[in-house]
N, C-alpha and C positions, 0 to 999 in steps of 0.2 A: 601498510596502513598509514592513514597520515596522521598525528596527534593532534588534537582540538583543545584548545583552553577555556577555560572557564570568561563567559560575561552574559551581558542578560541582553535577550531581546525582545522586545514591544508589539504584541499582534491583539490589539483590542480584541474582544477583551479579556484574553488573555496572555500573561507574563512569564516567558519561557526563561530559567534561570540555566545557563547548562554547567554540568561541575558535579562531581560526584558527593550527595549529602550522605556523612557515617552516623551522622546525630538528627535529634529531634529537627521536626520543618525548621523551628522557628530561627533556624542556624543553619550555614554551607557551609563545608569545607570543598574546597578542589580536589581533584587528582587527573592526573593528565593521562590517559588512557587510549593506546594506538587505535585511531578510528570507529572510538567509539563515545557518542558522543551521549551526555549524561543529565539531567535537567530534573526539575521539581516545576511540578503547577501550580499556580495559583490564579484563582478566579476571581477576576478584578469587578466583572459585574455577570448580572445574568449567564441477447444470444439470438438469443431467438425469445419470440415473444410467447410462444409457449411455456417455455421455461420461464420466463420471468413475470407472466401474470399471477403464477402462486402468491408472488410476493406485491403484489398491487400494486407495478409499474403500468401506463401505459404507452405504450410504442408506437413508434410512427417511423419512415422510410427512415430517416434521418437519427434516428435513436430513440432513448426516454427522454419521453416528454415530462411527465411528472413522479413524483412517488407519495404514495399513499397508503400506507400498510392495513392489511385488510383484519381487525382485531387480532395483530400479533401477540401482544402481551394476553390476550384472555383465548388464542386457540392451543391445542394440546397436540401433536404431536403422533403419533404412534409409527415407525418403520422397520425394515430390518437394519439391525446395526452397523453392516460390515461386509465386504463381499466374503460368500461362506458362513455369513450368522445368521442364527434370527433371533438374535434378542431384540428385544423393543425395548427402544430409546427415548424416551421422554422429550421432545425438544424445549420445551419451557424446562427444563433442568437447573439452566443458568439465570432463569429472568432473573429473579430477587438478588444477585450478586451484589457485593458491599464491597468495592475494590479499596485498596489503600497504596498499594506497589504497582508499577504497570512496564514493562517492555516494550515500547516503539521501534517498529521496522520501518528502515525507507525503502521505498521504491525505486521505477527506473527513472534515470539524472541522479543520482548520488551517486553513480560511480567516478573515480578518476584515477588516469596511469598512477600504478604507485601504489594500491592500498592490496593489502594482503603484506604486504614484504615483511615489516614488524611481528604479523603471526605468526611468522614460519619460528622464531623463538619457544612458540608453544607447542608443545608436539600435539599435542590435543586438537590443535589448529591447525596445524602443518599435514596432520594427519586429514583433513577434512579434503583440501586442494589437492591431493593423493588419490583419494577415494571419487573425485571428482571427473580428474583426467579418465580414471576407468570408463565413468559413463559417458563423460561429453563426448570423448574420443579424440580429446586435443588438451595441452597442456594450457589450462583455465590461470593456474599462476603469472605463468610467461608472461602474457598477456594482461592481466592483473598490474601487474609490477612492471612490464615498460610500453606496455600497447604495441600499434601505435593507437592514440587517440579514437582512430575514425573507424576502428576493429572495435576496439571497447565500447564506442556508443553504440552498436550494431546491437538490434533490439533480442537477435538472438545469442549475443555474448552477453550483452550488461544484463540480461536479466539472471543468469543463473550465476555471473559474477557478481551481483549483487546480493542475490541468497544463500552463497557460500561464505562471503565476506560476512555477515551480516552475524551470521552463525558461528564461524571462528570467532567474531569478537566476543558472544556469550562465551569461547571458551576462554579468552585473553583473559577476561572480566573474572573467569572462573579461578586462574590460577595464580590472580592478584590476592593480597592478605582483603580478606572482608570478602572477595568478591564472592565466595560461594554462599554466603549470609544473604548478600540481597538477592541472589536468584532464586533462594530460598523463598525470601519475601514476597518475590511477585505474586499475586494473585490475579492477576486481569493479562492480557495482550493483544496486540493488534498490529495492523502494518499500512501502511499505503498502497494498494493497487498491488501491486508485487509482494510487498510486504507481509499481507494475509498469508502467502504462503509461508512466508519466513516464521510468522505468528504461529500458526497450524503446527509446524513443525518440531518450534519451539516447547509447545503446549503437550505433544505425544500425538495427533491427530493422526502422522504418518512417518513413518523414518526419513532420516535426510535423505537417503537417497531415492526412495519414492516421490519427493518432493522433487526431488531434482530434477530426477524423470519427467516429470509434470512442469517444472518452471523450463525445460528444454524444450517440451513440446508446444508448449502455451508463448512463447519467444517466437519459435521458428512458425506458430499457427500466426500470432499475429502479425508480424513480418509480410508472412503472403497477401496477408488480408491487407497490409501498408502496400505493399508493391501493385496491388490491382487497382489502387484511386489514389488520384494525388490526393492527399490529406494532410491536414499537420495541427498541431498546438501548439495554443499561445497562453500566455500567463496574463492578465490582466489586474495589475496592481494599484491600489487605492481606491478602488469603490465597492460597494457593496453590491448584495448579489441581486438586487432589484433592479440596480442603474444596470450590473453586466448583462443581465436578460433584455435590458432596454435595448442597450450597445448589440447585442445578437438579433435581436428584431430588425433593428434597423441596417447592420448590413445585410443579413438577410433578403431585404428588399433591394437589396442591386446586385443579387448573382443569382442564379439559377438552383431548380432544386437539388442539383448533384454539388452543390456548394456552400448548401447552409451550413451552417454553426450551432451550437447550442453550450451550455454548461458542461463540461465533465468533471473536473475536481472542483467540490464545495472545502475549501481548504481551510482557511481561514475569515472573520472577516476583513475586506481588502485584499483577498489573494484568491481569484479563482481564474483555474484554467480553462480554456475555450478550445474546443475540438469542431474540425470539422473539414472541409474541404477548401484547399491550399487559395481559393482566392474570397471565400466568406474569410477565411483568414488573415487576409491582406485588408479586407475592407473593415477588420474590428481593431488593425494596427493603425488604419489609415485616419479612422474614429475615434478612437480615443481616448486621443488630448481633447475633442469636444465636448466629450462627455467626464470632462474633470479625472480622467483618470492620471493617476501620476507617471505610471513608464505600464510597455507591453513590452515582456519576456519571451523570445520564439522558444521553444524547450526542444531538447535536443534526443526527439525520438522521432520513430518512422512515419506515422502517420497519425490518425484522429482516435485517440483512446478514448474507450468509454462510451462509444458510439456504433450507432449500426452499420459504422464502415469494419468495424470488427466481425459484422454477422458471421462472414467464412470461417471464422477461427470457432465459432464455435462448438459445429459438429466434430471437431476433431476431439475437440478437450472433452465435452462428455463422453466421446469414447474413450479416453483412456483415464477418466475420473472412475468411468464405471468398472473397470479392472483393477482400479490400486485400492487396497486396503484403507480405510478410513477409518478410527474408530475416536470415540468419543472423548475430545481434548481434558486433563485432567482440570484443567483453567478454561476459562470463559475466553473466548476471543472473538473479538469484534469485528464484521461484517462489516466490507467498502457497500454492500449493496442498501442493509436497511438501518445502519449502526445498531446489530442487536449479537448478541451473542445465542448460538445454534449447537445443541446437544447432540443431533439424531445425525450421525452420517451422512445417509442417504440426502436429509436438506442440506447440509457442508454442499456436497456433490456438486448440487442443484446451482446453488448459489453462486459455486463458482464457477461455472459453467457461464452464468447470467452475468457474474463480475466485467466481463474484459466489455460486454455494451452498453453498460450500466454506470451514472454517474457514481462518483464516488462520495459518501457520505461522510468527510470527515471534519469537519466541522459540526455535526450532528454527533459524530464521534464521542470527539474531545468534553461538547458540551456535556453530553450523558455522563460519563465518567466523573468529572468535577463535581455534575450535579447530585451523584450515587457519594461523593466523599473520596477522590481521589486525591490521595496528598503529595505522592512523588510518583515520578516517569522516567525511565533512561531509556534515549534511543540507543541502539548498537546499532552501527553498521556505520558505511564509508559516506560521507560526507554530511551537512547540516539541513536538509534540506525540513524537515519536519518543525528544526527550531524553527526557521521561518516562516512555520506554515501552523 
């Protein structure tokens, strides 16, 4: 794991501080904690389309188009809880949530050779990369700790070394003086894209290694579903998300419809990522600097996440959503699909079924949280990507 230090970074309008805080907000103190990186908020101002019309997306060849939630906060809920139960689950369980602690997972791109090494000091940790190799069926550390590189970004290595890692660090965290105090504290969690699982997991939704099983299969489903279109992402830095829809409109109009683009990470404002097929992607790098953007990001995965080039991946995941155990997280964790936190199972399922073509909400996230009274955040896991975002 690599260790991160404490400074602050600038994502209007919000002020990511990172550095572990023992005392009230209105004071930091540091602590340098192998790859896992630690922050306070502060809010400076304000699959298939089946599956995913429950939630009032609507689709088009090319992905979601919009999202509109269809009186989420005022409907209720009722399913079976769990494969094998039938209790009923409430899914409005979590709405009224009053967060004050939160866990942040990153997703894929935080990984890099190197991180895991410092956990193996934790047997707690050490123990987790152990349990790992059982399932992956390859030694996930090795590879961890020296790659190479181009093995580690492979979407079916980094994602479940990134959910492993991610997870060791709550244990790093755990068997630091204080750290079982703030895990304590958390009351809310969430992830990016990948992260969700990490979230779920963290939360009781499912054991690590059912989770594992699931972030093995959802790696190696979306992989296929990258290998059959040229597709890719790009990061689009310094505009908002009206100019980057502008910017997708208009390359749009010089490539074909097996090439458009659209939104898929709502990240921050100033930082959203653009998915779609590998030459609407060239023509939103090519664009711009016209449209006042400050730099485009190429990001360092397979293909167009969060879009209907994922469609293949996702009969695979519901089938093997629908066989692993789910049950009802003790803590609220926050949905990449509608930023809402989900009680009932069987929606979990759903949702993340709809997750891998579905933009990702986090910037609607973040806002909610701050806006509910969230006072502190620590991301765990290997690299920074979330302070930035």
């Amino acid at each position: 794991m690599r260790s991160l230090c404490t400074n602050i970074i600038t994502c209007a309008p919000y002020r990511y501080i990172r550095g572990l805080s023992l005392s009230p907000i209105s004071t930091m103190s540091s602590l340098l904690l192998p790859s896992i990186s630690l922050q306070k908020l502060s809010l400076n101002a304000s699959e298939s389309s089946k599956s995913c019309s429950s939630f009032g997306f609507s689709c088009s060849k090319h992905g979601i188009r919009s999202f509109s939630p269809k009186n989420l906060e005022k409907s209720r809920v009722f399913m079976s809880a769990s494969v094998g139960s039938q209790t009923a689950v409430d899914d409005t369980l979590f709405l009224d949530y009053k967060p004050l602690c939160a866990f942040l997972f990153p997703g894929q791109g935080a990984q890099a050779v190197g991180m895991g090494k410092e956990a193996q000091n934790v047997p707690a940790a050490a123990n987790l990369y152990k349990k790992a190799n059982d399932i992956l069926g390859f030694d996930l550390l090795d590879i961890c700790t020296n790659g190479p590189k181009e093995k580690l970004d492979s979407t079916v290595i980094s994602q479940p070394a990134i959910y492993v890692t991610s997870l060791a660090a709550v244990e790093v965290l755990r068997a630091r003086d204080g750290g079982q105090q703030i895990i304590d504290s958390i009351d809310v969690t969430c992830g990016l894209s990948l992260g969700e699982y990490t979230a779920l997991a963290f939360a009781g939704a499912f054991s690590f290694e059912d989770g594992l099983k699931l972030v093995k299969l959802r790696g190696e489903a979306m992989q296929e579903a990258a290998d059959a279109a040229k597709s890719a992402m790009v990061s689009v830095i310094g505009l908002d998300s009206e100019k980057v829809q502008l910017l997708c409109e208009a390359a749009n109009a010089e490539v074909d419809e097996e090439n458009k683009v659209q939104i898929a990470n709502f990240l921050c404002p100033g930082n959203y990522a653009v998915s779609g097929g590998v030459k609407g992607v060239e023509a939103v790098e090519a664009k711009a600097k016209s449209f006042k953007a400050r730099m485009t990001v190429r990001l360092a995965v397979a293909g167009a996440f969060h879009t209907s080039f994922m469609e293949p991946a996702v009969s695979r995941l519901e089938a093997a959503l629908a066989l692993t155990e789910i049950r009802t997280p003790r803590i609220p964790v926050i949905s990449n699909v509608d930023a809402q936190p989900h009680a009932n199972p069987d929606t979990i399922k759903r949702i993340l079924a709809c997750q891998v073509t579905s933009p990702v909400q986090w910037e609607t996230t973040v806002k909610n949280l701050l806006a509910k009274g969230l006072k502190k955040s620590y991301e765990l896991g290997p690299g920074k990507l979330l302070l930035a975002s």
